[in-house]
VEXLUM-518660 format. One record per residue (C-alpha): residue number from 1; x negated, y, z. Coordinates in nm, 4 decimals. Each point is the difference from the previous one (the first is absolute). Example, Ala and Ser with C-alpha at 12.3 -4.5 7.8 and 13.67 -1.06 7.14 Angstrom:
<miza = 1 | X = -1.2300 | Y = -0.4500 | Z = 0.7800>
<miza = 2 | X = -0.1370 | Y = 0.3440 | Z = -0.0660>
***
This chain:
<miza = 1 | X = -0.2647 | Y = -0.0293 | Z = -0.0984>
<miza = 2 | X = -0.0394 | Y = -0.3290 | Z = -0.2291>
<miza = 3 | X = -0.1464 | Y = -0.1489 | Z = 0.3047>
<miza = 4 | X = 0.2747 | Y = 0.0815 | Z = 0.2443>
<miza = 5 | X = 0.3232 | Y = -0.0991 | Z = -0.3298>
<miza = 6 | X = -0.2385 | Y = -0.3648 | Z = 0.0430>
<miza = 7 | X = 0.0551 | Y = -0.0799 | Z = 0.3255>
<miza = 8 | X = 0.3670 | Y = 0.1465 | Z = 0.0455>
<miza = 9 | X = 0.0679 | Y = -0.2068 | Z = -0.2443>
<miza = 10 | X = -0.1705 | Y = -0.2860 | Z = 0.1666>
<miza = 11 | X = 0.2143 | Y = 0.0231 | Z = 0.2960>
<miza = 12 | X = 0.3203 | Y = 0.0189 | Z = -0.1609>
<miza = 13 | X = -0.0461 | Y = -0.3529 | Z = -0.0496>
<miza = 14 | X = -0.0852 | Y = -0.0924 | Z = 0.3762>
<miza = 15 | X = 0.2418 | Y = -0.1757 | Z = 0.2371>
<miza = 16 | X = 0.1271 | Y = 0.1918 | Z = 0.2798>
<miza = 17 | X = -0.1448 | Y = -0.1677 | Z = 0.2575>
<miza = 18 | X = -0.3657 | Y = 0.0034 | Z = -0.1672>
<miza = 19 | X = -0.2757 | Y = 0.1955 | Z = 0.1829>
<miza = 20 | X = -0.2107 | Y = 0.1610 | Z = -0.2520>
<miza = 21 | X = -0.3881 | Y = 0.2297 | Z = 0.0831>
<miza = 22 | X = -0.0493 | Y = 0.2448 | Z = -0.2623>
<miza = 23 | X = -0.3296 | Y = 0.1090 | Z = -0.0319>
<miza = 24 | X = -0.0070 | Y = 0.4090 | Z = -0.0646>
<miza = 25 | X = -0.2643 | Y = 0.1892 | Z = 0.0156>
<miza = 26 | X = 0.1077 | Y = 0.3492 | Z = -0.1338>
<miza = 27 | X = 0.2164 | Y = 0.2161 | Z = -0.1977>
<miza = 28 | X = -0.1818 | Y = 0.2353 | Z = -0.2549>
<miza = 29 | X = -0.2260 | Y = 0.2120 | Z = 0.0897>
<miza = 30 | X = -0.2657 | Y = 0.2753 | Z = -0.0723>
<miza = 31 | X = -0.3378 | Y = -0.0919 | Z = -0.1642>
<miza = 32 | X = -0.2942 | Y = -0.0648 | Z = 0.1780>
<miza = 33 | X = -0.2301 | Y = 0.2398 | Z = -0.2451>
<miza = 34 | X = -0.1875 | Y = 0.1784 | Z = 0.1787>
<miza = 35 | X = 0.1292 | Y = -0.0938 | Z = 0.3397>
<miza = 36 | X = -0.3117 | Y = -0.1458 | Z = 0.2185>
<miza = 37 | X = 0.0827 | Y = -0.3503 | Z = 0.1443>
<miza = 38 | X = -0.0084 | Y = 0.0476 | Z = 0.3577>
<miza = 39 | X = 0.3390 | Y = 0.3066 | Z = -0.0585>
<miza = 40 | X = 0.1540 | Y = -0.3057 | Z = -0.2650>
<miza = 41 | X = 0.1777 | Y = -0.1663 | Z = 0.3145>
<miza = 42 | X = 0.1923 | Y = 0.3279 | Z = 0.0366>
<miza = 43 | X = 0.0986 | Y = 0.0524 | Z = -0.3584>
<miza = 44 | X = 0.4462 | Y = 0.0371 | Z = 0.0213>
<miza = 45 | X = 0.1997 | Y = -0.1198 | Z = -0.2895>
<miza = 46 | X = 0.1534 | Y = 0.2287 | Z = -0.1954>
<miza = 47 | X = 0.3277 | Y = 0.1619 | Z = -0.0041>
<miza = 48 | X = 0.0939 | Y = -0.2352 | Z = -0.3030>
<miza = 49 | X = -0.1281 | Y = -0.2710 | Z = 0.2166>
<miza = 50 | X = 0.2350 | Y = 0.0675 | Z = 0.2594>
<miza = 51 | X = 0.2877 | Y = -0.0107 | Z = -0.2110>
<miza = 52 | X = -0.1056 | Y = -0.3067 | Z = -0.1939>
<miza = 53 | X = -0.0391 | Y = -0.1734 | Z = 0.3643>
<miza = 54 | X = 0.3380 | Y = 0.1353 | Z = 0.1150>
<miza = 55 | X = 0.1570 | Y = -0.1348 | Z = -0.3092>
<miza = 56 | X = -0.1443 | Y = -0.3615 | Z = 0.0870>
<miza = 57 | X = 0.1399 | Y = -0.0052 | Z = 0.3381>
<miza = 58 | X = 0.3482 | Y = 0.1114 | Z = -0.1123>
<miza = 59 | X = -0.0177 | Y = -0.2482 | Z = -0.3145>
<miza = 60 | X = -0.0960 | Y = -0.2729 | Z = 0.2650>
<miza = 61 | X = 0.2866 | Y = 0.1307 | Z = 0.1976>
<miza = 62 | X = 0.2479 | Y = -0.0914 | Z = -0.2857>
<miza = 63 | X = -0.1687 | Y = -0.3413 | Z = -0.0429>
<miza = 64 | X = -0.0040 | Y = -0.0982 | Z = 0.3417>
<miza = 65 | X = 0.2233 | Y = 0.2173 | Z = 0.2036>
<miza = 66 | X = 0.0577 | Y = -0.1999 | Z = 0.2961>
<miza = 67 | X = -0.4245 | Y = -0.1261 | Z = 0.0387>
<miza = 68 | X = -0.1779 | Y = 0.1777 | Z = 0.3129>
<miza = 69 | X = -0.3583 | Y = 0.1168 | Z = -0.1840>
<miza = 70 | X = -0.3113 | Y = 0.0461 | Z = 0.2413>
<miza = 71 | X = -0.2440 | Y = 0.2427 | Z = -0.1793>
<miza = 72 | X = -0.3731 | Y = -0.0084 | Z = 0.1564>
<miza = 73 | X = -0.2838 | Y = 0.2140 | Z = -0.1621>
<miza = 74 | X = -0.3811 | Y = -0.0014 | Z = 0.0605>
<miza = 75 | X = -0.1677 | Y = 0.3459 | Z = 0.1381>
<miza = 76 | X = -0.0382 | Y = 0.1022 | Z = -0.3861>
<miza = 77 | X = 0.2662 | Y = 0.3576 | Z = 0.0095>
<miza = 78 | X = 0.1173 | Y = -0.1211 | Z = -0.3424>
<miza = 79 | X = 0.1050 | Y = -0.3248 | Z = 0.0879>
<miza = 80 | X = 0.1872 | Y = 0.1047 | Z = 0.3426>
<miza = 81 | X = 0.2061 | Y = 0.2970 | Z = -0.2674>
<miza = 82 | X = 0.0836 | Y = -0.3202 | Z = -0.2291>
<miza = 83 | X = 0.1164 | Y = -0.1626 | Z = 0.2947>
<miza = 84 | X = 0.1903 | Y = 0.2594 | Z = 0.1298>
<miza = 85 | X = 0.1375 | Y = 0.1405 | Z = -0.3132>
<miza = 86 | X = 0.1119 | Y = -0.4024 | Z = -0.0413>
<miza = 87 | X = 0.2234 | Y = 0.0516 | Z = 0.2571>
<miza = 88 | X = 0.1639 | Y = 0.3328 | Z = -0.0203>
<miza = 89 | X = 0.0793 | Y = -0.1408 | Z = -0.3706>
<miza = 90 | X = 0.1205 | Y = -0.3537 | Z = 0.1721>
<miza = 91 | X = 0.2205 | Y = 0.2626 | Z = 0.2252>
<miza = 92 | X = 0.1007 | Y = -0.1756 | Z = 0.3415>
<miza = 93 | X = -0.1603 | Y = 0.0136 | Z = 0.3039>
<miza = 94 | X = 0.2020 | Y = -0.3086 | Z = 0.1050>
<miza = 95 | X = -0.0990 | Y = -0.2438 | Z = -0.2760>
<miza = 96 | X = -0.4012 | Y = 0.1607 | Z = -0.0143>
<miza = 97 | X = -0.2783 | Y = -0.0073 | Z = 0.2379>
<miza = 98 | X = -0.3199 | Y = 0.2017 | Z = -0.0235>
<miza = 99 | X = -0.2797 | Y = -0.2219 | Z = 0.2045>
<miza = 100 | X = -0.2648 | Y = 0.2728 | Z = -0.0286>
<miza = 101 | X = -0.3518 | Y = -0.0441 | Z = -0.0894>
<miza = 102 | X = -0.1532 | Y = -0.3269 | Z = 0.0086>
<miza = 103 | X = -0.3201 | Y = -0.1029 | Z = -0.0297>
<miza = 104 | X = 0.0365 | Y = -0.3068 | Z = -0.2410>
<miza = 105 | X = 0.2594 | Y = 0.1193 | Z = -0.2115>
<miza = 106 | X = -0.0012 | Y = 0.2003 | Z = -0.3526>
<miza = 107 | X = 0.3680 | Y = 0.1559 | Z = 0.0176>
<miza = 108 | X = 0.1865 | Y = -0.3299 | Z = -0.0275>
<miza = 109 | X = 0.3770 | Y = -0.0092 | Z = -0.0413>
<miza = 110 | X = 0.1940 | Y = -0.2925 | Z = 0.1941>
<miza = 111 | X = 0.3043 | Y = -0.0716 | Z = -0.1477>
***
């Protein structure tokens, strides 16, 4: 959650008009003990993962209520729940756009 305070309050001190890419990769999540590495890619963040996401995308939503967000994710099931947790936390479809899995990406957040 340090992480997440740091860049809020980053963009409190943005301009309006500023594009920003946030670079997220994933809430918190489960460890890896004793999970082989070719089931890691399916791994889910935990329930206080969720909420810790949510919380980010509301908190963004009281920094910068009026910014339209585009949330991407890789093919990584932890990073597309960050991602979509983001949103339901950021809380309007207007203003948000989920672009789906791509390729390049590691969950970044457009702002």
């Amino acid at each position: 959650m340090i992480f997440c305070k740091y860049i809020l309050n980053l963009l409190k001190d943005v301009s309006e008009n500023a594009r920003i890419v946030a670079l997220i990769r994933h809430s918190k999540r489960p460890s890896f003990q004793g999970i082989p590495d070719h089931l890691r890619e399916a791994v889910e963040i935990t329930p206080e993962g969720i909420r810790m996401a949510r919380e980010f995308g509301a908190s963004l939503r009281q920094i910068s209520p009026n910014k339209r967000i585009f949330l991407s994710y890789n093919s990584v099931k932890r990073c597309e729940m960050t991602a979509r947790a983001i949103r339901g936390g950021y809380s309007s479809a207007i203003l948000s756009t989920d672009l789906g899995y791509a390729h390049e990406f590691i969950t970044p957040l457009l702002i």
